[in-house]
C-alpha positions in Angstrom: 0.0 0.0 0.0 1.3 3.5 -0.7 2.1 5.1 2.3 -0.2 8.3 2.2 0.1 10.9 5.3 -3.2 11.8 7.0 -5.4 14.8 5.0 -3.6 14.1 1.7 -6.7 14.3 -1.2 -6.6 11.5 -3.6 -8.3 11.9 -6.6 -9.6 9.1 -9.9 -9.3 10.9 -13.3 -12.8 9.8 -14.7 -12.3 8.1 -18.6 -9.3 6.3 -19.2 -5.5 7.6 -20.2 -3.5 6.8 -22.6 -1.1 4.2 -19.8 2.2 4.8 -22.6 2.7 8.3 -20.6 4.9 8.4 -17.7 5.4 11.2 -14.4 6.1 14.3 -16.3 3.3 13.2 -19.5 0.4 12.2 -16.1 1.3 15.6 -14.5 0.9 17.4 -17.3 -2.8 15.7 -17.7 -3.6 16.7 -14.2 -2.4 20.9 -14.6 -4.1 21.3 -18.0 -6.8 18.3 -18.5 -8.1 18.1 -14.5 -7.3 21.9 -13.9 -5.1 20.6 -10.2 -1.9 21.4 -9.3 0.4 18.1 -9.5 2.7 19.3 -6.9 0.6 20.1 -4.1 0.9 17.0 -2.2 -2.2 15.3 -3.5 -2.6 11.3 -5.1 -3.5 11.1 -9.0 -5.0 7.8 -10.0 -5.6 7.3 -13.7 -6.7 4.5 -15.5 -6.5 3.0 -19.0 -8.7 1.7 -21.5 -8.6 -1.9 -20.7 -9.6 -1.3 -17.1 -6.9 -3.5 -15.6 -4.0 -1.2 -15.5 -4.2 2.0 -13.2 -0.9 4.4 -12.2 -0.9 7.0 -9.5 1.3 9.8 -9.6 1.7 12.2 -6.2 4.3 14.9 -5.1 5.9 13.8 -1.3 7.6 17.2 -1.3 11.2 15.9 -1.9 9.8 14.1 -5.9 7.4 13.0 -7.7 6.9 9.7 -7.5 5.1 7.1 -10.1 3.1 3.6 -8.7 1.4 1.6 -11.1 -0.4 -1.6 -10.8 -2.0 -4.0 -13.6 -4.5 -6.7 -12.6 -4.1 -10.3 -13.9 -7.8 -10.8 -13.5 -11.0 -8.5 -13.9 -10.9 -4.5 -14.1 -10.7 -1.9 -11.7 -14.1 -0.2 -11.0 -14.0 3.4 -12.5 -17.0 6.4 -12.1 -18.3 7.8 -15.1 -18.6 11.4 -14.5 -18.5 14.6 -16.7 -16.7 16.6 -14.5 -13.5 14.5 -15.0 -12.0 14.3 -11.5 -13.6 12.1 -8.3 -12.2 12.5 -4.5 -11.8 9.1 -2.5 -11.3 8.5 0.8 -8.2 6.4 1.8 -10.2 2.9 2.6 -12.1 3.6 -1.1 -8.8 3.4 -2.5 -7.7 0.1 -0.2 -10.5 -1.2 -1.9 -9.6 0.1 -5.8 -6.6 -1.3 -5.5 -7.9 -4.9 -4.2 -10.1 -4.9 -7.3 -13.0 -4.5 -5.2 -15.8 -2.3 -5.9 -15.1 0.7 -3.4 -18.6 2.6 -4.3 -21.0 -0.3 -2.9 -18.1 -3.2 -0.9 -19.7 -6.2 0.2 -18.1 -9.2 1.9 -17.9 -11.6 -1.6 -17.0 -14.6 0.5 -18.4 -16.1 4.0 -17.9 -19.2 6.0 -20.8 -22.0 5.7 -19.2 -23.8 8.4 -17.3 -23.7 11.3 -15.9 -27.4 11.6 
């Protein structure tokens, strides 16, 4: 898990990106295309078309740093909004990047037995 200091905003670029961009290219989408500063201490998530590859870009103060992660099964649940940019709470984004869908989670799994 990306170790995220308390009040830090983390934020899902709605749509996908084009995932062949790296830090500088995914900075530049949130200045001009989500209207943020990239700097400001703040998470980026973006994903791209195929739904099972998302990267995260976010400014610690000392860099700018790059994670990304690619599912080997299913697709990461994404919102659809026109606005282009949604705000998640840390345990939303525990579930994102389980692959779990962090609007509605629900236990998929539960014991029939105990012996």
């Amino acid at each position: 898990m990306i170790p995220v200091p308390a009040g830090v905003r983390i934020w899902l670029a709605s749509g996908h990106t084009d995932m062949r961009r790296g830090m500088k290219g995914l900075a530049l989408q949130v200045q001009q295309g989500l209207g943020r500063e990239p700097f400001c201490g703040d998470v980026f998530f973006f994903r791209g078309r195929s739904g099972s590859l998302i990267k995260a870009i976010w400014h610690d103060g000392v860099g700018l740093s790059l994670f990304a992660k690619r599912l080997d099964n299913g697709r990461f649940i994404w919102p659809q909004t026109a606005d282009g940019v949604v705000s998640l709470t840390a345990g939303q984004v525990g579930y994102l990047l389980e692959a779990i869908d962090w609007r509605n989670p629900q236990q998929t799994w539960r014991p029939q037995s105990a012996g």
